[in-house]
C-alpha positions in Angstrom: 107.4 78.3 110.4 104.6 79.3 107.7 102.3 76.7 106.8 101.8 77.6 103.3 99.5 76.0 100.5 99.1 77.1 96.9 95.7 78.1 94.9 96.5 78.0 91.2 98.4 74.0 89.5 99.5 76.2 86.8 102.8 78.3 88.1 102.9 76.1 91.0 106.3 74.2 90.6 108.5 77.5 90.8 107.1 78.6 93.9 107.3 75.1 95.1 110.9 74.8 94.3 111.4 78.8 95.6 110.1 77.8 98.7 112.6 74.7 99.0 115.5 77.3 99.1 113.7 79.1 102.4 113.7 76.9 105.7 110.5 79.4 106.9 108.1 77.6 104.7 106.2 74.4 105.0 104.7 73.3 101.7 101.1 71.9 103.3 99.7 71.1 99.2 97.7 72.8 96.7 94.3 73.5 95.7 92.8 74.1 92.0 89.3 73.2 90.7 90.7 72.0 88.0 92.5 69.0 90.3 88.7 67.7 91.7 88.2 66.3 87.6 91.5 65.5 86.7 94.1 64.9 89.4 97.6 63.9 88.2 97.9 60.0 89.0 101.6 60.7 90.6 100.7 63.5 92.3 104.0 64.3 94.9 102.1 67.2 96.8 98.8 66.8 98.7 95.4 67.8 96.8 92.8 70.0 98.9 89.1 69.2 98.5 88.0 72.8 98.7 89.7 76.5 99.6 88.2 76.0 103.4 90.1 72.6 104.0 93.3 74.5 102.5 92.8 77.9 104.9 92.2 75.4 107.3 95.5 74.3 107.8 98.1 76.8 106.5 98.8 80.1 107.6 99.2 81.9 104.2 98.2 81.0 101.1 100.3 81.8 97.7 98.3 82.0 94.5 100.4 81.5 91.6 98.6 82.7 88.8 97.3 86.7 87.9 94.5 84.8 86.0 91.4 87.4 87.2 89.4 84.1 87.6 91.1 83.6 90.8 89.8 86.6 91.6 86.6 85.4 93.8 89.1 82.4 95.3 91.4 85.9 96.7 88.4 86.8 98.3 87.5 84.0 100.4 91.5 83.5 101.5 91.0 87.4 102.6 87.5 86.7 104.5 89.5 83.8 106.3 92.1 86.3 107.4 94.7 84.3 106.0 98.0 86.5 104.7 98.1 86.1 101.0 100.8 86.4 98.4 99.4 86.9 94.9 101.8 86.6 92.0 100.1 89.4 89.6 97.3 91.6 88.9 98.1 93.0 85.9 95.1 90.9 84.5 92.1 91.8 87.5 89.8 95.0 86.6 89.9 98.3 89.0 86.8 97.0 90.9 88.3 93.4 91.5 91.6 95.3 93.1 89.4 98.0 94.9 86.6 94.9 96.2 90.5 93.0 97.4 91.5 96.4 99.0 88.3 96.6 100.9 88.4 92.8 102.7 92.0 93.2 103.2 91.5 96.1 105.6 88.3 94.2 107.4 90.4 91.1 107.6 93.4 93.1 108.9 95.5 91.0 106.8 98.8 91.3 104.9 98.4 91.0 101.0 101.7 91.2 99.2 101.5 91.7 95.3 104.4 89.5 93.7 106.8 91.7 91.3 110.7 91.1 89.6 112.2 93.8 90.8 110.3 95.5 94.0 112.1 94.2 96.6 115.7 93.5 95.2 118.8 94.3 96.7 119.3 96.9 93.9 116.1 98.2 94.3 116.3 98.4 98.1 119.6 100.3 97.9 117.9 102.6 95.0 115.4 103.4 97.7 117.5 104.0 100.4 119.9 106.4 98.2 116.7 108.1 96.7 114.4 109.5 99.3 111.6 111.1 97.5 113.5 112.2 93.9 112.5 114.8 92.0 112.8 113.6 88.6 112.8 109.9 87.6 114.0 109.0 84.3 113.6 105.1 82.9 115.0 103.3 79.9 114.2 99.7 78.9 115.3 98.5 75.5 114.1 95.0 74.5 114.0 92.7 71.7 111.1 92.4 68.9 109.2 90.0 70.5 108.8 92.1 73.9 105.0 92.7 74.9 105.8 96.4 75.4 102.6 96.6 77.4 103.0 94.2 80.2 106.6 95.4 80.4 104.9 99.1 80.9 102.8 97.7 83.6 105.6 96.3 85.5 107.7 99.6 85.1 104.6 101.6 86.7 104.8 99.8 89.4 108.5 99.8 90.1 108.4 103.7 89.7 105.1 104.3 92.0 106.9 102.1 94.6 110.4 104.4 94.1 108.5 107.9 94.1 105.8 106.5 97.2 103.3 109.6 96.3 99.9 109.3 93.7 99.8 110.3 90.7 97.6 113.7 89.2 98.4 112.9 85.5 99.9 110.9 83.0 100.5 111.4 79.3 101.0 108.7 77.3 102.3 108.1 73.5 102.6 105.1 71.8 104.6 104.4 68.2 104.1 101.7 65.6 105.3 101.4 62.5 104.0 99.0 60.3 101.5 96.5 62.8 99.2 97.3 65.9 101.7 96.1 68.1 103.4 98.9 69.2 107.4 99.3 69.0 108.3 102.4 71.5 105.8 103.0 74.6 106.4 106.9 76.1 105.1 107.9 79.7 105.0 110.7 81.5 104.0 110.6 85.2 103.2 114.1 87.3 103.0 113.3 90.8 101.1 115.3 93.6 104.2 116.5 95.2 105.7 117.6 92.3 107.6 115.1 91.4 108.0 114.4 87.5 108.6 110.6 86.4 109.5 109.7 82.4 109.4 105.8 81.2 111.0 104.9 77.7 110.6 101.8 76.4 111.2 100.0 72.7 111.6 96.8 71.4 114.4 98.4 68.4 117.4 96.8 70.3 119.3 93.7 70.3 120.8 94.1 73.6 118.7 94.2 76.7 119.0 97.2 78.6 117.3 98.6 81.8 118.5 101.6 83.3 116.7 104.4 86.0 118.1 107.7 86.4 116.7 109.5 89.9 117.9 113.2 90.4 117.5 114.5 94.2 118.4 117.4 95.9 122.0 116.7 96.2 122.9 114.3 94.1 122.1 112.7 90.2 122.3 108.4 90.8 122.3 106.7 87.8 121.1 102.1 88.1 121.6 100.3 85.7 119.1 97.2 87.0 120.3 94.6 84.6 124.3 94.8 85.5 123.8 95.8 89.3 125.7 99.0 88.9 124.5 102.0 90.8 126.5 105.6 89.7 126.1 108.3 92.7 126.9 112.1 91.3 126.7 114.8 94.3 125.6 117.6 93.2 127.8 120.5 95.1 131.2 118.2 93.7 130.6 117.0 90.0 133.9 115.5 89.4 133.2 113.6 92.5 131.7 110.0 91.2 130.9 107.1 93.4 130.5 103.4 91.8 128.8 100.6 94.1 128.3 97.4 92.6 125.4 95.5 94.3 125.4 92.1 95.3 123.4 89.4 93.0 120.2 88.5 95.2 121.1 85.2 97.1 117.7 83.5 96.6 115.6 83.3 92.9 114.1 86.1 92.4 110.8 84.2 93.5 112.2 83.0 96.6 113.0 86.4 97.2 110.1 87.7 96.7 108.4 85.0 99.6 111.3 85.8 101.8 110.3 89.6 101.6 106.7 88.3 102.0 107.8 86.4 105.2 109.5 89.1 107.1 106.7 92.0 106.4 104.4 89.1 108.1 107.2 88.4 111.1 108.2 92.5 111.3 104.5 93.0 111.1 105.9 96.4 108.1 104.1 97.1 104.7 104.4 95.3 101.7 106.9 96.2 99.5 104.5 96.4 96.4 101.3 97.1 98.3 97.6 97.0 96.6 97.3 100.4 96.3 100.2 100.7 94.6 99.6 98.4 92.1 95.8 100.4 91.8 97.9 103.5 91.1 99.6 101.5 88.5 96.5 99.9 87.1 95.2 103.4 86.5 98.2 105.4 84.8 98.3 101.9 82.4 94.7 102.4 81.4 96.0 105.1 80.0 98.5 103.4 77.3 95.2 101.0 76.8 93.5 104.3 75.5 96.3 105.9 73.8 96.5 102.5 72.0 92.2 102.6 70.9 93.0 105.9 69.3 96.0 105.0 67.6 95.4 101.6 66.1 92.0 100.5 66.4 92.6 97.9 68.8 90.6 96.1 71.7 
């Protein structure tokens, strides 16, 4: 049993109800400074005083916001040597993730970065089909109100995680065509093994789509993430086409995501979406921020 308590009021009932579904969890309560001036009169979950009372009793802490003001709060869950589960960092600096890199290996702690698709039973089988690909290809197609940007960020990470090796160079373009918003979002990832990764993404469509096309050695598979339909093409026979249809997830995707949290902690294995891999992600993205300067004026 995990004794868990959450930093963060805001995001806090979906983990709450996520961690209802796993019988590994015990809610302990939550802590947020914003709670010691104005606590909710019919409060149904315990209130913490302080961060220390919270690490105090509870075994890992979850914080439900990527807010970077959370940032210094991380910190002193780390220096407790508490395992932590953070939902995102997609809004922390390089030196916030790097200063969280360096307590987590003093603490010898566990710090699991939450993400949609890292850890899914498509992407685990995608993993296990594809060891080290040498070509990745990605396609998202979203609608017009799609923040192309954050949806980038979250597609770096899912494709550092796939090709597990860093990256020497990315090249970036970004279209617009009447705003400073952009509408199509082009990367292109050169990895140190040699490795080539390509992510297409636009907001032109009116029906969702998410494919990833890996080509190995032997064999061309083709996911499509949003219909949980993986196409296997083995190289030496063409004609010969294997279709696996994968499973919907039995938990929420954020129950999953804490269930994958809890069996690194009891397996005592990586993380799934590790801090360095979400540095490595960080990184390439600063690129589409610059792209996006010299473009259209922006930031």
């Amino acid at each position: 049993m995990l004794n868990t308590g959450i930093v963060g009021l805001k995001n806090a009932a979906p983990f709450i109800n996520a961690m209802s579904e796993l019988p590994e969890f015990s809610f302990k309560g939550i802590y947020d400074p914003s709670l010691l001036i104005d606590k909710p009169r019919q409060a149904t979950f315990r209130v913490f005083q302080s961060l220390g009372d919270l690490c105090c009793e509870c075994d890992t802490v979850i914080f439900s916001i990527d807010d970077n003001l959370y940032h210094p709060l991380v910190c002193e869950a780390i220096r407790h040597s508490l395992n932590v589960f953070v939902a995102g960092v997609h809004n922390y600096q390089t030196a916030e993730l790097n200063e969280l890199l360096t307590l987590r290996d003093e603490a010898c702690c566990t710090l699991h970065i939450g993400h949609p698709f890292i850890g899914s039973g498509m992407f685990r089988t995608l993993q296990q089909i594809c060891s080290r690909p040498l070509d990745v290809e990605c396609h998202i197609t979203k609608d017009a109100n799609t923040n192309l940007v954050s949806l980038a960020r979250t597609e770096l990470s899912l494709i550092l995680a796939l090709m597990r090796t860093s990256v020497h160079r990315v090249a970036v373009n970004v279209y617009s065509s009447f705003s400073r918003v952009p509408d199509s979002i082009r990367v292109r990832l050169d990895f140190d093994n040699g490795a080539v990764g390509n992510i297409s993404i636009n907001r032109y469509g009116s029906t969702p789509a998410h494919t990833i096309k890996a080509i190995n050695y032997n064999s061309i598979v083709e996911a499509d993430m949003n219909g949980n339909q993986i196409m296997i093409i083995n190289s030496d026979e063409p004609d010969s086409v294997e279709h696996l249809t994968i499973a919907p997830d039995v938990h929420s995707k954020l129950a999953m995501q804490l269930d994958i949290f809890r069996c690194c902690l009891m397996n005592g294995c990586e993380p799934h979406n590790s801090l360095e891999n979400e540095i490595r992600a960080q990184l390439a993205c600063q690129r589409i921020n610059e792209k996006m300067r010299i473009n259209f004026n922006v930031f």
